[in-house]
PAZAPA-4460 file (N, C-alpha, C; in steps of 0.05 Angstrom, whole numbers, plus 32768, in hexadecimal, padded with zeros to 4 digits):
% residues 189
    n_x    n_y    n_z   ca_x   ca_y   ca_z    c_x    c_y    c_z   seq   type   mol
   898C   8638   8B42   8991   8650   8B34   89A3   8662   8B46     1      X     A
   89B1   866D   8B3E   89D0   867B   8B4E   89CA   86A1   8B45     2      X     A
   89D3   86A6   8B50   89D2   86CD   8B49   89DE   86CC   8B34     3      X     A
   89F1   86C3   8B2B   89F8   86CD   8B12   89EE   86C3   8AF4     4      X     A
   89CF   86B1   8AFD   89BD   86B1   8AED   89AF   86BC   8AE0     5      X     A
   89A4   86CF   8AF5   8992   86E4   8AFA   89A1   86F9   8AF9     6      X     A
   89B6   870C   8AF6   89BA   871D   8B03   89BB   8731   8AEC     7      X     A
   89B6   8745   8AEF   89B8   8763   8AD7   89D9   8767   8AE0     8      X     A
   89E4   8759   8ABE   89F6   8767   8ABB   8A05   876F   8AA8     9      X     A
   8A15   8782   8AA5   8A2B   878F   8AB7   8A11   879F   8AC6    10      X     A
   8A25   87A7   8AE4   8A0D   87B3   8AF1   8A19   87D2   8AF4    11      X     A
   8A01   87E4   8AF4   8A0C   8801   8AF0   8A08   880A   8B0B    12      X     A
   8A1C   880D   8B0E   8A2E   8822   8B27   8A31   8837   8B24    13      X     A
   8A3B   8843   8B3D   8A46   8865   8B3C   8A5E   885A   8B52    14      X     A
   8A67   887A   8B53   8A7C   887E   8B63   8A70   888E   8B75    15      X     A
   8A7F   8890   8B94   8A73   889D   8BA8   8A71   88B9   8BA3    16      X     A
   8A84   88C2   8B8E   8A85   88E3   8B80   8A68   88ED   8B6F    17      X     A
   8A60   88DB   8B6B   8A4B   88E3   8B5A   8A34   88F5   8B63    18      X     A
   8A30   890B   8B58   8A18   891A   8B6E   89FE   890A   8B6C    19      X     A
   89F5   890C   8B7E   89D3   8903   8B8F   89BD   8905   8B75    20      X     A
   89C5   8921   8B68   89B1   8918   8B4B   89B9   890A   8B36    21      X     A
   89D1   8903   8B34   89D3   88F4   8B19   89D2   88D5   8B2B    22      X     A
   89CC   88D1   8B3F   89C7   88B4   8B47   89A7   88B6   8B3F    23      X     A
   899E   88C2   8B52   8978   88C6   8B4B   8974   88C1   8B2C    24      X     A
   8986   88CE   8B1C   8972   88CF   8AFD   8982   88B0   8AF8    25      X     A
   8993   88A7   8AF2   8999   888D   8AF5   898D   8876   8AFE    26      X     A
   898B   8874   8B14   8970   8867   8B1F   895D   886B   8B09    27      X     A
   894E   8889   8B0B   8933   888E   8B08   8935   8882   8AE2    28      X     A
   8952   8883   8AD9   8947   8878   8AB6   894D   885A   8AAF    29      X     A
   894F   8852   8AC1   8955   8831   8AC9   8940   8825   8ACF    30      X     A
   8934   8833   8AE5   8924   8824   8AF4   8933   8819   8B0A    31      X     A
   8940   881B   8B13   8954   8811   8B26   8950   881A   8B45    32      X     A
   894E   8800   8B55   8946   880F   8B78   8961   8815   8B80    33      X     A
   8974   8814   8B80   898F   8813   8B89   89A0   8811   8B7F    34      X     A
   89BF   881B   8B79   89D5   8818   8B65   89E9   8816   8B84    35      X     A
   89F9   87FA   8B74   8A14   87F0   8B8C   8A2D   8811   8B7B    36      X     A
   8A2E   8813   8B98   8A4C   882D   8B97   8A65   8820   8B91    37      X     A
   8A7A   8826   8B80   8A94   8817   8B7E   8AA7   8828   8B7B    38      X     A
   8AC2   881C   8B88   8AD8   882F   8B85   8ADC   882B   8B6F    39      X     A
   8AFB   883F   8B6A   8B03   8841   8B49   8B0D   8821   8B42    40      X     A
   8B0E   880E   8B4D   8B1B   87F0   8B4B   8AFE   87E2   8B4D    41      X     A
   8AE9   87EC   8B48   8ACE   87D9   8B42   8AC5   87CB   8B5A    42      X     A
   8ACD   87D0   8B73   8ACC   87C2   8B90   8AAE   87CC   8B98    43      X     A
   8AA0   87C4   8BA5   8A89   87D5   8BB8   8A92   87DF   8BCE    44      X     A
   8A84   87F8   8BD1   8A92   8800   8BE3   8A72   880F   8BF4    45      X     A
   8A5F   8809   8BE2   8A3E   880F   8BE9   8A2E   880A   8BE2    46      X     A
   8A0E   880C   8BEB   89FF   880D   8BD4   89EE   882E   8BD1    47      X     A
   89E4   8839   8BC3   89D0   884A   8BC1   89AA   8853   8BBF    48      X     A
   89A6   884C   8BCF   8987   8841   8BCB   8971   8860   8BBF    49      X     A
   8962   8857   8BBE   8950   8872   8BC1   894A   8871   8BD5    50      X     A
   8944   8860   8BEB   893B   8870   8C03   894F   8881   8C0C    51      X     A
   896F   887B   8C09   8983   8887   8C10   897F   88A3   8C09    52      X     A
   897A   88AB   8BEA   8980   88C2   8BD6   8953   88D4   8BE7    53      X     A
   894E   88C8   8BEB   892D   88CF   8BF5   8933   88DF   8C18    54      X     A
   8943   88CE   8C1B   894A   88D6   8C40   8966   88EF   8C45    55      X     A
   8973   88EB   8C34   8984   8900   8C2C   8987   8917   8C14    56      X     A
   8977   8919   8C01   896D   8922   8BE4   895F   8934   8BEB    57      X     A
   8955   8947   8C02   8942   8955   8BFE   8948   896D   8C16    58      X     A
   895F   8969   8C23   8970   8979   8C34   8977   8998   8C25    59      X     A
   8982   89AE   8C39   8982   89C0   8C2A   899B   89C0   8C1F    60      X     A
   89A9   89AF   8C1E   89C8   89A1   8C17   89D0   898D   8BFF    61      X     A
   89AB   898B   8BFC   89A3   896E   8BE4   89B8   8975   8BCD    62      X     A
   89B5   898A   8BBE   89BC   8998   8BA2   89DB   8985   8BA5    63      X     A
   89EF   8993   8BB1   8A0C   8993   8BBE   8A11   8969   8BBE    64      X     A
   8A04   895E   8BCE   8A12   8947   8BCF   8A15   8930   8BC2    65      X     A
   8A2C   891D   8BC8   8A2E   890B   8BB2   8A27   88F0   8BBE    66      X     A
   8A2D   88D9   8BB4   8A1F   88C7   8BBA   8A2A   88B6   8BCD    67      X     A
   8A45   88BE   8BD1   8A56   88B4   8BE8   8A4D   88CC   8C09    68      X     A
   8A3F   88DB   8C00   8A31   88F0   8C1C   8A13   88DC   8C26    69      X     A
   8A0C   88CB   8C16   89EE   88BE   8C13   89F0   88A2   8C15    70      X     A
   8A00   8891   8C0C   89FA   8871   8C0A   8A08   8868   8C22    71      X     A
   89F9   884E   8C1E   89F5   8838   8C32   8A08   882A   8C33    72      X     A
   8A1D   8821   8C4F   8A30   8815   8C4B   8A3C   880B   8C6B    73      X     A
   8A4A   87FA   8C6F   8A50   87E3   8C51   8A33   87D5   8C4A    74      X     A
   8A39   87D2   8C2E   8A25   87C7   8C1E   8A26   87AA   8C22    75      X     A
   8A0F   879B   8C25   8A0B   877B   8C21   8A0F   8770   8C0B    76      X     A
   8A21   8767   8BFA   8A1B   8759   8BDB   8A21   8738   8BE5    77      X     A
   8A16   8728   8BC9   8A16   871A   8BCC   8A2D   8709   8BB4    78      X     A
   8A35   86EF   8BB7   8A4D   86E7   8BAD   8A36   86DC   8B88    79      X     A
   8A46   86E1   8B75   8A35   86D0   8B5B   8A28   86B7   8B59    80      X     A
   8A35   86A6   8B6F   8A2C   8690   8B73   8A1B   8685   8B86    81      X     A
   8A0E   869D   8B95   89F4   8699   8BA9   89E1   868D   8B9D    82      X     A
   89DC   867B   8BA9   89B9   866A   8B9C   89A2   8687   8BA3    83      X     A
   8992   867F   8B8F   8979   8697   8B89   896A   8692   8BA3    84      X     A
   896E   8680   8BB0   8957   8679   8BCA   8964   8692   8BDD    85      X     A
   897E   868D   8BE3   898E   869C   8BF6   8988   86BB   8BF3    86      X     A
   898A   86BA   8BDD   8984   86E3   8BD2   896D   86E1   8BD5    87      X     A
   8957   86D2   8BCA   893C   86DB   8BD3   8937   86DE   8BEF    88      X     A
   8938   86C4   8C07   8936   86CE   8C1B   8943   86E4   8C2D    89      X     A
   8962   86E9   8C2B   8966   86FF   8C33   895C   871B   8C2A    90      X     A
   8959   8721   8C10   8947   8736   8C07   892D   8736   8C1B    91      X     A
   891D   8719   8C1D   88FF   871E   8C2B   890D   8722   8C4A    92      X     A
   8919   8711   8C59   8920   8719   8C6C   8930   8737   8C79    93      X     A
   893D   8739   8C6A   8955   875B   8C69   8944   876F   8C67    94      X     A
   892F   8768   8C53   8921   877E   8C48   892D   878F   8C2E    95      X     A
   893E   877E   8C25   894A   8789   8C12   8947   8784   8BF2    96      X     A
   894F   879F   8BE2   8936   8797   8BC5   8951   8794   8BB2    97      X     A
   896B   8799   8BB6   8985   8792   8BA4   899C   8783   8BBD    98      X     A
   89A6   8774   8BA8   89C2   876D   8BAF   89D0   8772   8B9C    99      X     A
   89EA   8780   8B9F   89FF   8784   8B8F   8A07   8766   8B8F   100      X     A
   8A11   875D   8B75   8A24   8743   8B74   8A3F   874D   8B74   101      X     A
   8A4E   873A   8B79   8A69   8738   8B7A   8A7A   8727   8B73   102      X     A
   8A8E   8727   8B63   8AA5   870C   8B5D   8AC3   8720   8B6C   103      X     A
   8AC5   870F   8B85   8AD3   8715   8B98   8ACE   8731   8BA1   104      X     A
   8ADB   8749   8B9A   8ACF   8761   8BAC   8ABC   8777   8B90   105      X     A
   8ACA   8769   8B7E   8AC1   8772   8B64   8A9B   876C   8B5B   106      X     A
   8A90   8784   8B55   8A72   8782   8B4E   8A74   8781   8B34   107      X     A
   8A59   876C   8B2A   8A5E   8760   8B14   8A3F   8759   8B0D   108      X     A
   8A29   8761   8B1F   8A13   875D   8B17   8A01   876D   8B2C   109      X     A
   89F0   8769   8B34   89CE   8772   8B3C   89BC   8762   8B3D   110      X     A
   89B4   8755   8B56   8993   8749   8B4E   8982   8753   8B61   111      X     A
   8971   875A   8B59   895B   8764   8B66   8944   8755   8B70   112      X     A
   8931   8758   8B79   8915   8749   8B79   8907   874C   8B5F   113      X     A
   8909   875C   8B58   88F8   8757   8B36   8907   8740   8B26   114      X     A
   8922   8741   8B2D   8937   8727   8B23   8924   870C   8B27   115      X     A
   8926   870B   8B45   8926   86F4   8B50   8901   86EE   8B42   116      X     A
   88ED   8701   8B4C   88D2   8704   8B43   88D6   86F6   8B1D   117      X     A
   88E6   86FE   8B0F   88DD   86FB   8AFC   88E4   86DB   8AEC   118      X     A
   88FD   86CC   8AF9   8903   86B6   8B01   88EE   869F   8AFE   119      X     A
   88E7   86A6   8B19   88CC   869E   8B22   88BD   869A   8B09   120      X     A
   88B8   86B0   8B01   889A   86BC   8AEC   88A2   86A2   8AD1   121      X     A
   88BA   8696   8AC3   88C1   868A   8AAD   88B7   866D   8AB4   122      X     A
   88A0   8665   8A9D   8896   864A   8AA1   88A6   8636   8A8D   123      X     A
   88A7   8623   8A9E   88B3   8605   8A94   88B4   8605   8A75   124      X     A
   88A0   860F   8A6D   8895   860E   8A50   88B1   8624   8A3F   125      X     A
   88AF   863A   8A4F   88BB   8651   8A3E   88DA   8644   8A46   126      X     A
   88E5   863B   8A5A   88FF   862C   8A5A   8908   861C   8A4F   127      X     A
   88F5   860B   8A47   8900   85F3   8A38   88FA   85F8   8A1D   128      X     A
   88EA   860B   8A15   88F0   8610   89F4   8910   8625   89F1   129      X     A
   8914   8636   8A07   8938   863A   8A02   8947   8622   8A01   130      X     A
   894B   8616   8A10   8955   85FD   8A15   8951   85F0   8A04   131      X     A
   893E   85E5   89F0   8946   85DC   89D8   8952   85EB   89C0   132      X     A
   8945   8606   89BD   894C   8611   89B1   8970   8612   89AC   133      X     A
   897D   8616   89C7   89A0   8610   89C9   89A5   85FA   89BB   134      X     A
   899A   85E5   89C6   89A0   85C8   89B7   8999   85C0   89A2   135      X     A
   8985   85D0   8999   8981   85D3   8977   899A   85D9   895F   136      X     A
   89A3   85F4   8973   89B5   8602   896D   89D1   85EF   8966   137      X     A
   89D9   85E8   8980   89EE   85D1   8980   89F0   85BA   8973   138      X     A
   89CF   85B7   896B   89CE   85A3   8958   89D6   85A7   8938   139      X     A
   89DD   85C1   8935   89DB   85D1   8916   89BC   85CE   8915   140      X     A
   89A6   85DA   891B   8991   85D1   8917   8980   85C0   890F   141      X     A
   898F   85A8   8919   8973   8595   891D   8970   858A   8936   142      X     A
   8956   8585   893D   8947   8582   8958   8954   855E   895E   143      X     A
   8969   8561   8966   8973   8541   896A   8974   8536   898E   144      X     A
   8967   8547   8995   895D   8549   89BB   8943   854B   89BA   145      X     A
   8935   8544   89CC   891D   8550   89DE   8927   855F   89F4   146      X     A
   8914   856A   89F8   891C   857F   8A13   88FB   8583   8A21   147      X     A
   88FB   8577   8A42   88E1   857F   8A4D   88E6   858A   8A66   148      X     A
   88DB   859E   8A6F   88E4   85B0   8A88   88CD   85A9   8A9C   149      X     A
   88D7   859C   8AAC   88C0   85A7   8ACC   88CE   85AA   8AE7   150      X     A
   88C8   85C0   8AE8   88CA   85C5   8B08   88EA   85DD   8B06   151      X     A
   88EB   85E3   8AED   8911   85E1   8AF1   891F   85D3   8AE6   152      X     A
   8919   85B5   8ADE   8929   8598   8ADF   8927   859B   8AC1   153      X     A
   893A   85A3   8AA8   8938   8596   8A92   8945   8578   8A90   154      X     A
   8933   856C   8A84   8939   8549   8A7F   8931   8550   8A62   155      X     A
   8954   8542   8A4F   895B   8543   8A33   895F   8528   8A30   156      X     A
   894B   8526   8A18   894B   8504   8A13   895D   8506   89F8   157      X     A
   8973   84F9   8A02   898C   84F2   89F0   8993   84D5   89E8   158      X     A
   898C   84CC   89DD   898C   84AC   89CB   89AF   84AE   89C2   159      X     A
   89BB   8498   89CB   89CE   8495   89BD   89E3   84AD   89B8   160      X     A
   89EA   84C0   89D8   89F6   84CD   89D4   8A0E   84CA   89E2   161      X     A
   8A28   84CA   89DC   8A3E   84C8   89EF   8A46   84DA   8A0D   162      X     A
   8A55   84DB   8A25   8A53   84E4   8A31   8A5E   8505   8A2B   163      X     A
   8A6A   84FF   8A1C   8A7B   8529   8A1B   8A65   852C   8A0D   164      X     A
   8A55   852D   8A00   8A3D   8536   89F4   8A27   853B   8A02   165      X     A
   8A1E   8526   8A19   8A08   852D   8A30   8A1D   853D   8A3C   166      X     A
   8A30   8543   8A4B   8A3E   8552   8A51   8A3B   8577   8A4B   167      X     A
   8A38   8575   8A34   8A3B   8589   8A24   8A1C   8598   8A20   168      X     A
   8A05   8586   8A22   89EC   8583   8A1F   89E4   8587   8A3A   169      X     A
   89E8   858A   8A53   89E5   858D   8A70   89F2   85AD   8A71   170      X     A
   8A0F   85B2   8A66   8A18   85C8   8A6C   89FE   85E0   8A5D   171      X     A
   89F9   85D6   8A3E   89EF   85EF   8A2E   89D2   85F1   8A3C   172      X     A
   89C3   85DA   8A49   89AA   85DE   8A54   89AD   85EE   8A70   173      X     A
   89BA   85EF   8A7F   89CA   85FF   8A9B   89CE   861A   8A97   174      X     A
   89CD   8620   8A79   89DB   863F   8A6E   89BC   864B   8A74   175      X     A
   89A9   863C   8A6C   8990   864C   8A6E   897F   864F   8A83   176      X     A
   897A   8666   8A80   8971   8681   8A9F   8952   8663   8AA7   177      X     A
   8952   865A   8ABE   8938   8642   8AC5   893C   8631   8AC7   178      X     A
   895D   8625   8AC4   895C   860F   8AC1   8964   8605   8AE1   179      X     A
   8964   85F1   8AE9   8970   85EB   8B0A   8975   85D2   8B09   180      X     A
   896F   85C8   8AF4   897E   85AF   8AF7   8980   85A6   8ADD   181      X     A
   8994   8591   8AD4   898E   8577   8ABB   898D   8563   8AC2   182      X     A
   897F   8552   8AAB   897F   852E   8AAD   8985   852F   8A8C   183      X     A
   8998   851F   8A82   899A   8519   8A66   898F   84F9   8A66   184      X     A
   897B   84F9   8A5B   896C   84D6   8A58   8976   84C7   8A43   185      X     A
   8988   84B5   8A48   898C   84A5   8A38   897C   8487   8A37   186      X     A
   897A   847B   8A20   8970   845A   8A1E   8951   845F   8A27   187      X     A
   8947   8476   8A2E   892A   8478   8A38   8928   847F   8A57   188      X     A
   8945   847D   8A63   894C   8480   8A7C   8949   84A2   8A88   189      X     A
***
């Protein structure tokens, strides 16, 4: 599973102009621990935490500043294509509860530990009924696959299917958020 599995997006940003309270209520109607800062070209250029807006927010200067007087920088993001292992342990190791994503300097997502936590939380069971469900779909609805999930691993038992078709049947099972791997079973194989 890669960040850009998991990731909340489009991800909501500010600019370093933004005052100190319209980041707080942002956050605070999100739910959000941190928003990545971006120039006017969508680049990072920070992030904004609440500890940031908590350690600076209460000065007798608080009212007055903006979010480029407060955030954290340079910011750590991570590329869309980080495996979920990599973001999880740097988060446990860093101590850190967001990574801004990025496609080249450009932010394009957010994963958090509730991301990664909730990942986790989706059983085999609830994956592989999406996972058929797609291939239902592709089928015009009829159930012309099996689909069984463990561990991650969907294995689609496909009788008599050609290769651009398992092909095609690997890609649409890959689309869904749990999956980490395919096997398309042919002949009983």
């Amino acid at each position: 599973m890669r960040a850009r599995d998991i990731m909340t997006s489009p991800a909501i940003t500010v600019k370093p102009e933004v005052p100190v309270r319209g980041a707080a209520a942002l956050l605070v109607s999100h739910g959000f621990t941190a928003l990545p800062v971006v120039d006017d070209d969508k680049r990072l250029i920070g992030i904004v935490t609440e500890a940031d807006l908590l350690r600076n927010g209460y000065g007798d200067e608080a009212g007055g500043s903006r979010v480029g007087d407060v955030m954290t920088t340079p910011a750590v993001a991570m590329d869309r294509d980080a495996q979920a292992s990599v973001l999880a342990r740097a988060m446990v190791d860093d101590r850190v509860r967001c990574f801004p994503i990025v496609d080249g300097s450009e932010v394009v997502g957010v994963v958090t530990r509730r991301d990664l936590v909730r990942a986790l939380a989706r059983t085999d069971t609830t994956v592989a009924a999406e996972v058929q469900r797609v291939l239902d779909l592709y089928a015009g609805g009829s159930r012309k696959w099996t689909v069984v999930v463990r561990d991650g691993e969907a294995a689609i038992g496909a009788e008599n299917t050609d290769e651009e078709t398992r092909n095609v049947l690997v890609a649409l099972a890959k689309s869904i958020h749990g999956v980490l791997r395919v096997r398309v079973l042919t002949g009983g194989k």
